[in-house]
C-alpha positions as CSV (number, residue, x, y, z in Angstrom):
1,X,-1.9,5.5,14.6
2,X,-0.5,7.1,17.6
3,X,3.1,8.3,18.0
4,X,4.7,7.8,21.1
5,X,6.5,10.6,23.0
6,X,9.9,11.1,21.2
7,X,9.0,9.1,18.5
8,X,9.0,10.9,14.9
9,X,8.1,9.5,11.5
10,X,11.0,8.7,9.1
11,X,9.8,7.3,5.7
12,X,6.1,6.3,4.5
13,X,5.9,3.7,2.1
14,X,2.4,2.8,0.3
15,X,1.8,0.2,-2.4
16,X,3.4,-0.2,-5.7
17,X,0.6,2.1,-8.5
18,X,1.0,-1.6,-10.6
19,X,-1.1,-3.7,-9.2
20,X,-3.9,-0.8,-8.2
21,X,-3.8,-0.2,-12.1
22,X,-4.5,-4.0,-12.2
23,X,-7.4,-3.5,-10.2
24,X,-8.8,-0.5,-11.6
25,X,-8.8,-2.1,-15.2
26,X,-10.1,-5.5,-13.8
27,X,-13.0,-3.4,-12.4
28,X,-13.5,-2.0,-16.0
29,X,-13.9,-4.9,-17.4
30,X,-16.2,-6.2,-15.3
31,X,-18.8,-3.1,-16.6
32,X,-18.2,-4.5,-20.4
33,X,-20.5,-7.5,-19.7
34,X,-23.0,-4.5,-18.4
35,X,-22.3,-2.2,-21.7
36,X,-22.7,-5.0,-23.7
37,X,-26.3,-6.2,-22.4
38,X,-27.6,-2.4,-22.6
39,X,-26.4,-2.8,-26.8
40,X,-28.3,-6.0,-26.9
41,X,-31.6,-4.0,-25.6
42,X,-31.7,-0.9,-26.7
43,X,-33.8,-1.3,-29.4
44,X,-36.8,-2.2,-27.0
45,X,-35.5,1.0,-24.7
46,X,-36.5,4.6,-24.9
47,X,-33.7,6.8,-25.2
48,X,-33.9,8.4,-21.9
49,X,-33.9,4.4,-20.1
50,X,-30.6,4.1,-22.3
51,X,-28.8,7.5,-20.9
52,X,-30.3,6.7,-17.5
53,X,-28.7,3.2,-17.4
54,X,-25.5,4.2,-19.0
55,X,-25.4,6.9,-16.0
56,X,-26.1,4.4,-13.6
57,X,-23.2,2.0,-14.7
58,X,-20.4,4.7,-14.8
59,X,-22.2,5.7,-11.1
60,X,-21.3,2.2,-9.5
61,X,-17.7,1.6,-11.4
62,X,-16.9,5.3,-10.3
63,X,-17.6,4.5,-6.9
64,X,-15.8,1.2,-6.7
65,X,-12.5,2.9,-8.4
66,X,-12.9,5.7,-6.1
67,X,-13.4,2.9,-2.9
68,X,-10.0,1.0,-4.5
69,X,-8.3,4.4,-4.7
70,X,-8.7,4.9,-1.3
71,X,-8.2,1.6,0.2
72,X,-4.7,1.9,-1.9
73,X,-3.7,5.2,-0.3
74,X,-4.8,4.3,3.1
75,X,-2.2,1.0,3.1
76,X,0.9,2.3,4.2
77,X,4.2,1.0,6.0
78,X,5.3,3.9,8.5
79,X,9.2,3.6,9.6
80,X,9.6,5.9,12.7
81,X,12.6,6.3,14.8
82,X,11.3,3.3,17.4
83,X,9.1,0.9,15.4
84,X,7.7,0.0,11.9
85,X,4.2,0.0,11.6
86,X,1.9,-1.4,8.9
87,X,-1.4,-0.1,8.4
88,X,-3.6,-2.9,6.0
89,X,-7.1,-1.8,5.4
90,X,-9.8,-4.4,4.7
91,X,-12.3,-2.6,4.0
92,X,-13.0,1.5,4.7
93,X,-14.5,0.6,8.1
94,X,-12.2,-2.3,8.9
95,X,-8.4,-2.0,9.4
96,X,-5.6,-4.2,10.7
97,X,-2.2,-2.9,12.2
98,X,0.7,-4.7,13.4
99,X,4.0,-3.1,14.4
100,X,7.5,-4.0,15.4
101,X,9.9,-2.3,17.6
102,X,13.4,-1.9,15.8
103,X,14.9,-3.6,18.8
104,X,13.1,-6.4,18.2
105,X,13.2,-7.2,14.5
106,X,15.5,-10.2,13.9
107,X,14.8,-10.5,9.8
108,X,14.1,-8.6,7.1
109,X,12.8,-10.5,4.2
110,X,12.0,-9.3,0.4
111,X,10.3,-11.4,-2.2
112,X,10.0,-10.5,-5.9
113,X,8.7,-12.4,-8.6
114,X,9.9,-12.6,-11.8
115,X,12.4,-11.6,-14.3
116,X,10.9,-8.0,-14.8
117,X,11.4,-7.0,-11.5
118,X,14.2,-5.4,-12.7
119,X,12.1,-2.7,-14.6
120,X,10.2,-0.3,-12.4
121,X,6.8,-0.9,-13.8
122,X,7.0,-4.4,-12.0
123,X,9.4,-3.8,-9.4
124,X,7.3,-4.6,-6.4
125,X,6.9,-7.6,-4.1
126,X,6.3,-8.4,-0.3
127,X,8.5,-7.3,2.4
128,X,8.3,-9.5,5.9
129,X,9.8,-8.5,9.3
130,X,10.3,-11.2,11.6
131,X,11.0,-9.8,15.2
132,X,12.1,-11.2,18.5
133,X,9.3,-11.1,20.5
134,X,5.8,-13.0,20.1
135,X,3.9,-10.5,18.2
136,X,3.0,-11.3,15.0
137,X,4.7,-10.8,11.8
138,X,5.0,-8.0,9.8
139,X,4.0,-8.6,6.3
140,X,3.8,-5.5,3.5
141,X,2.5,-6.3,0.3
142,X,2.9,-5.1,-2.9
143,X,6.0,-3.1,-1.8
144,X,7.2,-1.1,-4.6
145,X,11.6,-1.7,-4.8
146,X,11.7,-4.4,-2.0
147,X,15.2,-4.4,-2.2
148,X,15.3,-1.1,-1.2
149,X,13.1,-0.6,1.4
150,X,14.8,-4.2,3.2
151,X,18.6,-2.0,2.3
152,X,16.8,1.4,3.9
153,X,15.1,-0.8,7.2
154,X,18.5,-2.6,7.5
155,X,20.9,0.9,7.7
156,X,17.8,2.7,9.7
157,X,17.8,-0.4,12.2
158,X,21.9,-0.8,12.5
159,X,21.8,2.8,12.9
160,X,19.6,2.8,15.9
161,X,21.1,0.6,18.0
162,X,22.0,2.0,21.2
163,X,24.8,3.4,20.7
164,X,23.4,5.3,17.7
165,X,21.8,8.7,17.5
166,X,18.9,6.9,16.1
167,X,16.3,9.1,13.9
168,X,18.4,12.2,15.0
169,X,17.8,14.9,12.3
170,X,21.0,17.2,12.4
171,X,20.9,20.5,13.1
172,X,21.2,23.3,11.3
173,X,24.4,24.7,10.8
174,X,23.9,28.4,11.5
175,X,26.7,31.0,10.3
């Protein structure tokens, strides 16, 4: 991601810990089948095959938490004093990024589901930007308080119209 001249980074927002928690203990489960099969043959294993295998499982789940961990902190919806700009990362070697121009967005969407959205552990949902121009739309998952970030987007935008001082940081006051 690279700033343009003037521009300077306001708010970063990155996924809701929920769902990654989701993740991480769907990825846990997944190993039981693994734990389970290693029981069933033990008795025909030496006990060094035994440690060696248990070793090897908690090798490969580490890595894939570790790979989800990282694929959750590298997500991230960047609000600078020009654009919004949403970094989505595939994979470790693959990412996507799509931005919008505060001039040009023309809607700001937020979509929660359910009645527990009111409580923090499941206050998360999608936020969408729909702008002006052709480019394509931004769309930010698993946004933790969507309500929030579309309340913070639409006082940052409105306050960056051209007659604002938009992204202005006040000076000092000296004495």
């Amino acid at each position: 991601m690279q700033l343009q001249r003037g521009e300077q980074i306001v708010k970063i927002y990155h996924h809701h810990p929920f769902p990654f928690i989701i993740q991480i203990v769907k990825a846990l489960g997944a190993s039981l089948p693994l734990f389970f099969l290693l029981y069933l043959f033990s008795p025909a294993m030496k006990y060094e095959w035994i440690v060696i295998t248990i070793l090897g499982i908690m090798a490969i789940y580490t890595v894939i938490i570790i790979y989800l961990a990282l694929i959750y902190w590298l997500d991230k919806l960047v609000i600078t004093n020009k654009r919004i700009i949403h970094i989505d990362w595939k994979l470790l070697s693959q990412r996507d990024e799509g931005e919008a121009l505060l001039t040009d967005i023309q809607d700001i969407s937020s979509k929660e589901k359910g009645i527990l959205s009111s409580l923090y552990l499941f206050d998360y949902g999608q936020i969408r930007l729909e702008t002006a121009a052709s480019k394509a739309t931004v769309i930010f998952t698993e946004a933790p308080d969507p309500e929030g970030i579309k309340e913070f987007l639409t006082t940052h935008i409105d306050g960056c119209r051209p007659d604002a001082a938009c992204g202005t940081v006040p000076a000092p006051e000296t004495s």
